[in-house]
N, C-alpha and C positions, 0 to 999 in steps of 0.2 A: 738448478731448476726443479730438478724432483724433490732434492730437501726442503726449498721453498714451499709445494706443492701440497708439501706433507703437511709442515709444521699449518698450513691453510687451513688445510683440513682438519688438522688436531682443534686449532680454535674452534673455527666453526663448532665441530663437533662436542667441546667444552663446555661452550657458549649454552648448544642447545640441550646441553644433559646437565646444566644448571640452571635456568628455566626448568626443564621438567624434574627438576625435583624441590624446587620453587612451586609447583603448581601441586606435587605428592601430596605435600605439606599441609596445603591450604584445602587441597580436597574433601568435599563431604563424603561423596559416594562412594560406596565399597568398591563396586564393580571397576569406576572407570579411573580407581586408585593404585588397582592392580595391574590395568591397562596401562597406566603409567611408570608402575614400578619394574614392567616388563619392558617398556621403552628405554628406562633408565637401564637396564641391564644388558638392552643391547647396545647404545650409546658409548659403554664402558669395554664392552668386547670390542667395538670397531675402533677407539682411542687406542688401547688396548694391542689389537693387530697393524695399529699404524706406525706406534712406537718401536716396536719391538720388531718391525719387517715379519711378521708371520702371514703366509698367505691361507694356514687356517689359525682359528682361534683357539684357545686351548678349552671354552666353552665345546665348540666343536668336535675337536679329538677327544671330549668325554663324551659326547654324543653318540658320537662313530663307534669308542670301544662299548658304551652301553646297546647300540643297536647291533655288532658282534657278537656280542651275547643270547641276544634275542632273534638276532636271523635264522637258527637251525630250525630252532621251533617253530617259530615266523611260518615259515618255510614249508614244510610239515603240515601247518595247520590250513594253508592257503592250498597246497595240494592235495591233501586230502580229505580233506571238510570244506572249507571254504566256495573252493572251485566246483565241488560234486551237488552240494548244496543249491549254488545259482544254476547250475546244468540240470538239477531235478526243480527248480521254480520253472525257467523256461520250457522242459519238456512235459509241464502239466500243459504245457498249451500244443504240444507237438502229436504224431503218429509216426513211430517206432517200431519196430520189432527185432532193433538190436544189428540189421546186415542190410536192409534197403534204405534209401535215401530218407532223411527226415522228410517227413510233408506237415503243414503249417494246421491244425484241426480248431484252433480259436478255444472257445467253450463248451464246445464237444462231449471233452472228456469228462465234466464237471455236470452236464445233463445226463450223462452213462447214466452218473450216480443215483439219481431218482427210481430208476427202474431197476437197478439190480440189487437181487433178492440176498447176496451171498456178500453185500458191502452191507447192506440194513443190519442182518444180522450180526455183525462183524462187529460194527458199533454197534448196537445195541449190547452185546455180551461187555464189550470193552468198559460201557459206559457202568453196566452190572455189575461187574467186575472191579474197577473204581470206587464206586460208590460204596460196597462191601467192605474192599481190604480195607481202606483209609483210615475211617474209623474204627475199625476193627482193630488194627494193626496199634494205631494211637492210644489206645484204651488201655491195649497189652502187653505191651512196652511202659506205658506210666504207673500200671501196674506191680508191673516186676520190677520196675526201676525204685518206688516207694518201698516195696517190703524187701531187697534187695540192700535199700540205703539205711537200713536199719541194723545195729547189730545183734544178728543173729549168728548161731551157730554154722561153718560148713557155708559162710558167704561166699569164697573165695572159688568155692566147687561148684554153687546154684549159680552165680554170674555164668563161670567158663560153661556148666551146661546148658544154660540160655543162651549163648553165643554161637554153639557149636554148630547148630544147623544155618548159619548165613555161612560160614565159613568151610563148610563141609561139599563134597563133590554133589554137585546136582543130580547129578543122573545115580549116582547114589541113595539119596536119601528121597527122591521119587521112586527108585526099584524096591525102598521098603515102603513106601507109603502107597504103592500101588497091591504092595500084598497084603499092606493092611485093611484094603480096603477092594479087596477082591471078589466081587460078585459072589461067587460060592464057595472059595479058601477060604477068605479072611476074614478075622476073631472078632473086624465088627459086626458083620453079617452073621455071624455066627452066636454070638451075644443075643442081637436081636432076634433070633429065629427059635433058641436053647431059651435066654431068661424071658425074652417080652412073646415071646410065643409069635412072629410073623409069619405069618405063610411063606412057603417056598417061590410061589407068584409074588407077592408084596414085596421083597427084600429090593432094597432101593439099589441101580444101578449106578454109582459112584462119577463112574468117568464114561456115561452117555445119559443124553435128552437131555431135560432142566438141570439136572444133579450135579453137569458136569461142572459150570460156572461156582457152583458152589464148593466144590471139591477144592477149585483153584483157589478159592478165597480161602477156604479154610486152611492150605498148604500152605497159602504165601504168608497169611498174618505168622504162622507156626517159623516159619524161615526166617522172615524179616524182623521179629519182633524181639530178636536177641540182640541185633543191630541198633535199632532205635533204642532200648533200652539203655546202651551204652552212651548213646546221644542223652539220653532224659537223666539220668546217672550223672551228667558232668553240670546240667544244669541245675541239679539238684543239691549238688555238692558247691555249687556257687554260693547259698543261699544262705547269709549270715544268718549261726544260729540264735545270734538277740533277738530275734524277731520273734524265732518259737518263745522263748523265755521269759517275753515282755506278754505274747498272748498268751501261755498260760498261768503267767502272775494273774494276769485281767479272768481267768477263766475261761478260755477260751479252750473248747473240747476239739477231737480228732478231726472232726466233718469242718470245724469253722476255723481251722488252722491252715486246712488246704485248702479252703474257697477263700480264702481272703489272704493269704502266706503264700501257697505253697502254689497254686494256679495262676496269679496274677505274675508272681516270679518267672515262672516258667513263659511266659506267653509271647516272647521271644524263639525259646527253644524250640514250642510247640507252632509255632508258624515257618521255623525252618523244617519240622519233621512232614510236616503237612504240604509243605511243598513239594521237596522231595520223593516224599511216597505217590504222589498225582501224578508227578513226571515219568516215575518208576511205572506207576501202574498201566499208563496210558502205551509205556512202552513193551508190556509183557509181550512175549514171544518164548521163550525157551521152558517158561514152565508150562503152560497151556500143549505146548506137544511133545512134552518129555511123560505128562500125566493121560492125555487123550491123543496122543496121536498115534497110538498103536505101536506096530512093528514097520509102518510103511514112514511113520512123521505124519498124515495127512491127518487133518484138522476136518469133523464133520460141520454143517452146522451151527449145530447148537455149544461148538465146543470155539469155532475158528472165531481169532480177531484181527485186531484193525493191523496191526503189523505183521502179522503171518500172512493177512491177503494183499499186503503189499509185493510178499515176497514171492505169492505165488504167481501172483498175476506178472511182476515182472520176469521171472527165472524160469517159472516153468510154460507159460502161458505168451511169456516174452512181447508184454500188451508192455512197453515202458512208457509210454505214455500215459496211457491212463493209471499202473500204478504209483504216477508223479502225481498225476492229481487228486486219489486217495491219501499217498503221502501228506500232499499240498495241507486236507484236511486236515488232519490229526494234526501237524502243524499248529495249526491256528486253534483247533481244540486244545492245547493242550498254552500256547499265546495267552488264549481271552481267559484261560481258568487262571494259570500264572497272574495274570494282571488283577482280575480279579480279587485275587488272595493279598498281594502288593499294596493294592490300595484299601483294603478291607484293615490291615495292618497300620498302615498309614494313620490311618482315621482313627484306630484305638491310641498309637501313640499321641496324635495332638489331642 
């Protein structure tokens, strides 16, 4: 009776995965050809498992050992991202402080925002900040990546020293850039004072007031721009040289080899550099209080951003709620610039 049962089943089963591949066939549409060809693939698994008495498939036991593989990670990534992630969406809506009962505060936390003085600022410097390095950064890197991919003399040693400061101890190479730029030690200040004659009152103070956002900018593009370079370097090196050789058969000078060669090529590259560097910048934190944040770490100001007041507001200030729903922002600042950039990209490819 079970053999009978079976072999029932096999036809049937036959029957309908010969129809649907009768129908694959005749198919116009892409979409619901696939739909079909996943019908027929499972059709032949269940023939398949009936023939053979398997009670899994051997579709399956590749399943199993590929999801074996990816569980540890899996894993990892659901505990400590995943899960921390939906726990800080939900507690931008909550009142915390880390040891009393949650209590439920709705939009609360997201009206704070309006009135305080030390989130404004926070964004605003971030937003500064941003806007600064990016192109900055982009500029200086395709820069160095052009006259780099040239052969010159001692390449091998102007790459590796252009790289050196991404790859170099941070708290390092801020404890020299802070004595280079030491209010009254350091030889820029000192330049300025001996050759451009500034007064001893004039001499710009580096890392407070307006100055300091700029300090950052100018550290970060000097740090990160040996990095991208690397990046701009690979796609530069992509870039069949007939194309130089045909545009300067036609004539074609230094300036209209890169605006029509050497930029359109790149513009791939340069929409991944640009992404990247947004996400980067939106995220600073460890250079902004390695340069201004003294002997204490405290960020004044004119110097604190948007993830250092997430930090403080949670850890030391232990408000987790509301620095969920600072959090929440930059979030979504950092969402709509992504998407943004995405379909900006989009639209030059079509």
């Amino acid at each position: 009776m079970i053999e009978t049962s079976k072999s029932v089943q096999i036809e049937e089963l036959q029957s309908a995965l010969e129809e649907t591949i009768a129908r694959a066939r005749s198919e116009q549409n892409d979409r619901v050809k696939k739909k079909l060809i996943q019908q027929i693939s499972r059709y032949n698994s269940s023939i398949d498992k009936l023939r053979n008495g398997r009670k899994i498939s051997r579709q399956t036991k590749r399943d199993l050992i590929a999801y074996s593989f990816i569980a540890p990670n899996f894993i990892g990534f659901c505990v400590f991202t995943l899960i921390p992630i939906v726990f800080a969406f939900a507690l931008a809506f909550m009142k915390w402080d880390g040891s009393n009962p949650i209590s439920f505060e709705g939009f609360n936390n997201f009206k704070r925002l309006s009135g305080d003085t030390f989130f404004k600022a926070a964004l605003k410097n971030t937003i500064i900040y941003c806007i600064g390095t990016v192109p900055l950064t982009m500029i200086a890197s395709l820069a160095l990546a052009i006259i780099l991919n040239q052969k010159v003399i001692g390449r091998g040693i102007f790459r590796t020293l252009a790289f050196f400061p991404y790859v170099a101890s941070l708290v390092a190479i801020t404890s020299v850039w802070k004595l280079l730029f030491h209010p009254s030690k350091g030889p820029i200040n000192n330049i300025l004072y001996t050759i451009f004659h500034v007064s001893q009152e004039n001499l710009p103070q580096w890392f407070s007031g307006g100055l300091c956002v700029v300090s950052m900018i100018l550290f970060s593009v000097w740090k990160y721009m040996g990095y991208y370079m690397v990046i701009y370097l690979a796609g530069l090196q992509s870039i069949p040289g007939e194309l130089y050789e045909a545009a300067s058969l036609d004539g074609a000078g230094t300036w209209d080899q890169f605006k029509y060669i050497t930029w359109p090529q790149l513009s791939s590259t340069t929409f991944f550099v640009v992404v990247m560097l947004t996400i980067n910048c939106f995220k600073i934190y460890d250079v902004a209080v390695m340069l201004a944040g003294g002997g204490s770490g405290e960020l004044t100001v004119s110097a604190t951003v948007l993830v250092y007041y997430i930090y403080q507001k949670a850890f030391i200030d232990w408000d987790l709620g509301y620095s969920s729903a600072v959090a929440m922002v930059l979030f979504l600042m950092v969402l709509i610039v992504t998407i943004i950039q995405f379909r900006g990209q989009a639209r030059k490819e079509a």
